[in-house]
C-alpha positions in Angstrom: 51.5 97.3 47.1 54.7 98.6 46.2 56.6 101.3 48.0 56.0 104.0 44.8 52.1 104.0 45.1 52.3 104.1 49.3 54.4 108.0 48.5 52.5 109.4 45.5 49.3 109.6 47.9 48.1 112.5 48.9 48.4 112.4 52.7 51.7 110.7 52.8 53.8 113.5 52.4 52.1 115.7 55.1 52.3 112.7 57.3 56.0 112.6 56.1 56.4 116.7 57.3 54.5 116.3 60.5 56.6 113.3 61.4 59.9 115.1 60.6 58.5 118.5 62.7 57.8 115.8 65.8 61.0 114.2 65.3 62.7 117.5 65.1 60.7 119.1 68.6 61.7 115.6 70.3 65.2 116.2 69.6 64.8 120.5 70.6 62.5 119.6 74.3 66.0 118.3 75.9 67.9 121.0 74.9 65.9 123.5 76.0 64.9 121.7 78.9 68.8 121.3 80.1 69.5 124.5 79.5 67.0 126.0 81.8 67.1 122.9 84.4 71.2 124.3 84.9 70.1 128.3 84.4 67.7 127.7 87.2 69.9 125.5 89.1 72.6 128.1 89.1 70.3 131.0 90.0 69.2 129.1 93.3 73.0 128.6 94.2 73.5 132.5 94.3 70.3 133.1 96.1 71.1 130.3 98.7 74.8 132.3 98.6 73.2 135.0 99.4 71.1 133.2 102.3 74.1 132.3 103.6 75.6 135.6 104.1 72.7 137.1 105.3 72.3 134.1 108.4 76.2 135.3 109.3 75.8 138.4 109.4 73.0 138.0 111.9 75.0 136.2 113.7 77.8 138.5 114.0 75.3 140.9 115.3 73.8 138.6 118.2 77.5 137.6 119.2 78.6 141.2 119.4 75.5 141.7 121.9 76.5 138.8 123.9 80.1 140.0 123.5 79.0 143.7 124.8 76.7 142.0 127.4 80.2 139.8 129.0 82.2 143.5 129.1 79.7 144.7 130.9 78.9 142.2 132.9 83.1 142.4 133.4 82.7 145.9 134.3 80.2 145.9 136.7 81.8 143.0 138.5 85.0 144.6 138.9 84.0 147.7 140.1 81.6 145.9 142.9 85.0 143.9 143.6 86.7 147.2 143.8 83.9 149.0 146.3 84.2 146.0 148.3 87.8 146.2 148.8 87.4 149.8 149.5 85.2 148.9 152.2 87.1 146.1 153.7 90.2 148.2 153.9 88.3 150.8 155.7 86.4 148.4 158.0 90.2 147.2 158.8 91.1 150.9 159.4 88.8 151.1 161.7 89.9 148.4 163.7 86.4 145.7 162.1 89.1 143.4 161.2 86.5 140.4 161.6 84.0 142.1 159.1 86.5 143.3 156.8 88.2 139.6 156.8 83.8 138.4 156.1 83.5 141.1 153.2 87.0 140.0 151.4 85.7 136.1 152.0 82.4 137.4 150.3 84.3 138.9 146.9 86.9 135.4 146.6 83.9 133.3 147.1 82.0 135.1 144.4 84.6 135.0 142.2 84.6 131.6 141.1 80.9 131.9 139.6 81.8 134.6 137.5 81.7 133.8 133.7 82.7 136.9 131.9 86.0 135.9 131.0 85.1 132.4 129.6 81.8 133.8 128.2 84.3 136.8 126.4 86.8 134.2 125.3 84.1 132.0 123.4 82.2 134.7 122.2 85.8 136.2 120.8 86.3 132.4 119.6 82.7 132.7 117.7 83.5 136.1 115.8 86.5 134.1 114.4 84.8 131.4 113.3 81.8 134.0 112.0 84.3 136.0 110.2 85.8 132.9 108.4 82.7 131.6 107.6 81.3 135.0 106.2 84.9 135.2 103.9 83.7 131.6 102.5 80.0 132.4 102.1 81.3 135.4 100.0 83.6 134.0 97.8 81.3 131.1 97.3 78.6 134.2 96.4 81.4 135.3 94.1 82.0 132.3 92.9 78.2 131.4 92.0 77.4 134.6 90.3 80.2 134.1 87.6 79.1 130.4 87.1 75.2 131.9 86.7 76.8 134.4 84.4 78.9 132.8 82.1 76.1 129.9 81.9 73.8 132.9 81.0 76.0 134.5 78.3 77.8 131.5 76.3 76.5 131.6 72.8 73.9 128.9 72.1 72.7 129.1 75.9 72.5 133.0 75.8 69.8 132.6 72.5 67.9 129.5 73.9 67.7 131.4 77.6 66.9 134.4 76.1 64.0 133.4 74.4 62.8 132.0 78.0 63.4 135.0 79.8 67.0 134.7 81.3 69.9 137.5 81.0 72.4 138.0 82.8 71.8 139.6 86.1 73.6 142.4 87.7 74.9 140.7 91.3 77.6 142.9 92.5 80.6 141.0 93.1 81.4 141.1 96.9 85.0 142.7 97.9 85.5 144.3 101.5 88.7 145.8 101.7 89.7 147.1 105.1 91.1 150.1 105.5 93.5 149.5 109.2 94.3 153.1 108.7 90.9 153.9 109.6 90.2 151.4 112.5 89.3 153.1 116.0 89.9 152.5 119.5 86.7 152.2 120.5 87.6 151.9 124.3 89.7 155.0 124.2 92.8 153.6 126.4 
């Protein structure tokens, strides 16, 4: 049998075309495929930026309750401290030098056991380290939306994504700007 009879039968040509379409979607799958595996890839990394944020900012929040808890905490000890001075001066004024010698014993031996100041120094510590980390989860959000972005809109990938349901999304690019001139005392002193 030579080649010439094989090709001027009637089924070899459609064999021939559905071959070439297979050949054709073979060579399409991985394309497509990529493209989507990175789209979706690079979607995940904002939303995980995003994550990431939102876990600092929490944590912001619980440090500034413990750091609001250690003022007070300051507060109330130093004005007990204060009343008990008051009343050891006046127990001495009154000639209870013995008591007021036992009540100013009381207040130093307290004062060792008090934590506010360390607790207020590491709290203070922990909003610096927050804030950092918060600056770095946003420019890493920054910095994942314009990678998701530009993936999304470069010709070829913007066609083949488009046809599978991926556009560009509208992330707002994160910039906080403080304004100093607006910054309050918020202890009034």
């Amino acid at each position: 049998m030579d080649y010439t009879s094989i090709t001027s039968r009637k089924w070899f040509k459609p064999l021939v075309i559905v071959g070439i379409i297979i050949l054709i979607i073979m060579m399409i799958i991985p394309i497509f495929s990529s493209r989507f595996n990175r789209a979706v890839t690079l979607e995940e990394n904002v939303n995980t930026s995003v994550s990431n944020i939102s876990k600092e900012e929490q944590r912001r929040v619980d440090l500034f309750n413990n750091l609001v808890d250690a003022v007070e905490s300051a507060r109330t000890f130093e004005q007990t401290t204060q009343t008990k001075i008051a009343e050891a001066r006046s127990q001495a004024n009154k000639g209870q030098v013995g008591e007021a010698l036992l009540t100013i014993n009381n207040v130093v031996e307290a004062y060792p056991e008090i934590k506010t100041t360390d607790l207020y120094k590491q709290t203070m510590t922990e909003f610096s380290v927050t804030e950092n980390r918060l600056a770095g989860y946003r420019e890493q959000y920054n910095q994942d939306v314009r990678s998701y972005n530009a993936y999304v809109r470069k010709f070829g990938n913007s066609i083949i994504l488009g046809l599978m349901g991926y556009d560009k999304k509208d992330y707002k690019y994160l910039d906080y700007k403080v304004n100093n001139n607006e910054a309050r005392n918020l202890f009034n002193q």
